[in-house]
N, C-alpha and C positions, 0 to 999 in steps of 0.2 A: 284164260281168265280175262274180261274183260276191265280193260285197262285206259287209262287216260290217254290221250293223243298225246299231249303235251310233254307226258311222262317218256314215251318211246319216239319224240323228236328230237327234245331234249338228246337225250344220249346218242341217238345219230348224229344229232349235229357237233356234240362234245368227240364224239368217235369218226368223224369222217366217212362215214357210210350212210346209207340211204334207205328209208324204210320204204318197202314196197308196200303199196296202196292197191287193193282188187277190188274192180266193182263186179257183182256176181248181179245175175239176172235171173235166175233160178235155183231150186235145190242142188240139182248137181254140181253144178259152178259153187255152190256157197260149199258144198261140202268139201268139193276137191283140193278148195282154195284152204280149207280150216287142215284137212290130211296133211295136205304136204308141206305144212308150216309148221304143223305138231313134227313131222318127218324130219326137216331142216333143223329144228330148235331156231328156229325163228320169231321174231316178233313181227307183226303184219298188221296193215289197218284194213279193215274192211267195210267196206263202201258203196251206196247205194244213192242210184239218183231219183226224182223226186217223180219221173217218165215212168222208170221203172217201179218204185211204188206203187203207182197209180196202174200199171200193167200187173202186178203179181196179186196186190190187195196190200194197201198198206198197215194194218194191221197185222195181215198173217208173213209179211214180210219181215216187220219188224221183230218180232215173236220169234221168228226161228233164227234171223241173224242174232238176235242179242241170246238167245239161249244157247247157240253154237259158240260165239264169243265168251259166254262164260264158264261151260264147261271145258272150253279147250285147254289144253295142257300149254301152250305159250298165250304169253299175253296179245290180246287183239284191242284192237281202238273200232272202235263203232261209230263211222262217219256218214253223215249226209253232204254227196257231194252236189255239184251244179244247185246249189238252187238258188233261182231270183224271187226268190217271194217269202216274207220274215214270218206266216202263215205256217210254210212248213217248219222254219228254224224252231220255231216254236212248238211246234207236234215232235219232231222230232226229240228235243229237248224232255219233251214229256215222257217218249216213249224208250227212253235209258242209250239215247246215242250220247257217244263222249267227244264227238267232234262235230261242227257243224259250218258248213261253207256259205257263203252266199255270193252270189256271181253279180255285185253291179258295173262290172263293168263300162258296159254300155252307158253308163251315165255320166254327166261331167265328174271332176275329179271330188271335189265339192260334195255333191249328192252322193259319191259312192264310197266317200268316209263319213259321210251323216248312218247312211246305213249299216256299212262296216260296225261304225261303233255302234251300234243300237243292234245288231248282233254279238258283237265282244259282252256286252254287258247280260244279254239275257245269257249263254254260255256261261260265263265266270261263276253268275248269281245259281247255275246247276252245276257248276264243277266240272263245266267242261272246256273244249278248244274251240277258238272262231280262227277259219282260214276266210281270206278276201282274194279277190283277184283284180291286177292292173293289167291293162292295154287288153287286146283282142285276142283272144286263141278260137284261133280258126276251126272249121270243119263241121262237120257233125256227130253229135253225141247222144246215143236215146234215141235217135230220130226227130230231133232238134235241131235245125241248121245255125250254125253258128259263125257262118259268112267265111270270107278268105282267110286262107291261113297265115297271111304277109302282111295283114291288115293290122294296125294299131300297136309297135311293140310298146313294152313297158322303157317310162320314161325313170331312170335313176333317183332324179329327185323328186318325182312326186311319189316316188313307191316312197320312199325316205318320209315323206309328210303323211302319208296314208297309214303306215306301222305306226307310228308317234301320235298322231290325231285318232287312230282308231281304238289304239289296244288290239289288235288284233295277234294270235297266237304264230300263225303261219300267212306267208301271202304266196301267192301261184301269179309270177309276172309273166307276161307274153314275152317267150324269147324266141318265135318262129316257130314252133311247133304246133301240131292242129290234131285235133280230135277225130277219130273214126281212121279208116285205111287209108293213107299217104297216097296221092298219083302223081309224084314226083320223088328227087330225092331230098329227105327231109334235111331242111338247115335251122343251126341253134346257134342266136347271137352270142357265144362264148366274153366276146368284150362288155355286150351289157351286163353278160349272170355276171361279171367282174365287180363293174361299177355299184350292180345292186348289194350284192354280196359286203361289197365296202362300207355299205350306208345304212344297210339296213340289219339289225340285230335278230331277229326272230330265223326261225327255218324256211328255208325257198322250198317250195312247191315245183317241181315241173310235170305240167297234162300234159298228155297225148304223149303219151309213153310209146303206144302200139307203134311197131313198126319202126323205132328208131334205133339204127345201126349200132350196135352193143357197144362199138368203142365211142362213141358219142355218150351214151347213159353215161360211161366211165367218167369221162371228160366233165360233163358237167358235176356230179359228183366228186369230182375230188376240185372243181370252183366253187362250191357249197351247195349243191342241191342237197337236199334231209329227207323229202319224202318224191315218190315217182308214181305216178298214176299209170296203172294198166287195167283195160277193158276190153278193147274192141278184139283183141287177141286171142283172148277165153273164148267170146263170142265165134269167133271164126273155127276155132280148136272144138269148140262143141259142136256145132252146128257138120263140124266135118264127118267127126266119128260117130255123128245121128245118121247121117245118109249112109255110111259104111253099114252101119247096122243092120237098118230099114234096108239096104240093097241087099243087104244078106240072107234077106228073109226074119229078122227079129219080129217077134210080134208080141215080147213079153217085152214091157216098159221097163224091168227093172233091171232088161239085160241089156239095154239100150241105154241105160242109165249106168251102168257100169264101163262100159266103151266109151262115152264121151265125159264120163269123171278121169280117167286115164289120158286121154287125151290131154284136159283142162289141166289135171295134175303135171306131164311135163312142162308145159310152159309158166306155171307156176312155180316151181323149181329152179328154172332157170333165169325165170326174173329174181329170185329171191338171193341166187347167188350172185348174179350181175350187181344188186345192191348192197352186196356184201352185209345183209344181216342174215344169213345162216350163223348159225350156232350163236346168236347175241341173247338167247333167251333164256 
């Protein structure tokens, strides 16, 4: 059932566990991801960046994420994640997502609570969640460079001024993590999620989920992380068991289509238990 963000962060973060966030890039990834959450009895949000709209068809993207979200048997949050431009917050908004991000970052701290709040507000006025994000997370996401992953972490007290000046629902702080495949081993400032955690009341965000060592997700999750973004992972998981197929000789799409739903399905799974929202729904 399609469901609030607010509503299934809320109880993670009342509950100590962490809702897993999947960004899907196509049907099979959206379907795999809706299976094995109906599978788990899980609550999941699901999430799409504004690259990939714009690669699928944003209309027909949106259309089959929210109609998969509302028939599903656990509740789903329908999130537009990454975006720097209030353009889509607003299409989105229109087109029945219940959660909406907007990445300013990059901008002074000043400018990126101007705009924060001027998305909390369009959000609230549809019934939905505005997440923000402070300091720099690195990498690439979409095929978006998103610079070094060391680059800018989140400063304690200005997340502190950014929640309180924006309304914002959720914040995602740079705590060394980076988006897309890791080429080192990933580090997560455990002493800042501390400090922010202390100051700040809403649910922490942590991107660039992909790739980070399980007992790390734990770690930050029981400092207060509530929601955990995974994408690049699916991506790699489908893209694997297309080639298995296509080497196999497959030549019907929808048997290709079933090998890399299986795929995308265990690591979906197994993020969802790592967040210990299996069976929360």
């Amino acid at each position: 059932m399609l469901t609030p963000a607010t509503e299934l962060l809320g109880q993670a973060q009342r509950g100590n566990y962490a809702i897993a966030a999947f960004n899907f890039h196509n049907l099979e990834i959206l379907q795999a991801i809706i299976e094995t959450a109906e599978a788990e009895k899980a609550p999941i949000i699901l999430q799409i960046t504004p690259a990939y709209l714009e690669k699928i068809g944003a209309t027909a993207a949106a259309a089959m994420a929210r109609e998969a979200a509302a028939a599903a048997k656990v509740p789903v949050a329908l999130h537009l994640d990454h975006s720097d431009n209030f353009k889509w917050v607003v299409w989105a908004l229109a087109h029945g997502f219940t959660s909406v991000m907007i990445d300013a970052s990059k901008l002074p701290l000043a400018e990126n609570i101007a705009l924060s709040r001027q998305v909390a507000e369009a959000a609230h006025a549809a019934g939905a969640a505005a997440e923000a994000e402070l300091g720099h997370i690195g990498g690439v996401e979409d095929s978006v460079d998103r610079g070094s992953a060391v680059a800018g972490l989140a400063d304690p007290g200005e997340a502190a001024r950014l929640v309180q000046e924006s309304g914002i629902d959720a914040l995602a702080p740079a705590l060394g993590t980076a988006h897309g495949l890791y080429t080192s081993q990933p580090k997560i400032d455990f002493e800042r999620l501390d400090k922010i955690r202390a100051l700040v009341p809403v649910p922490l965000v942590l991107h660039g989920g992909s790739g980070i060592p399980d007992n790390m997700i734990r770690e930050a999750i029981a400092r207060g992380i509530s929601k955990v973004n995974i994408g690049t992972e699916l991506k790699v998981a489908w893209a694997g068991a297309m080639k298995e197929a296509l080497a196999a000789g497959t030549t019907e799409p929808w048997q290709a289509a079933v090998k890399a739903r299986e795929a995308v399905r265990e690591v979906v799974k197994h993020k969802i238990r790592l967040c210990g929202c299996s069976g929360r729904a």
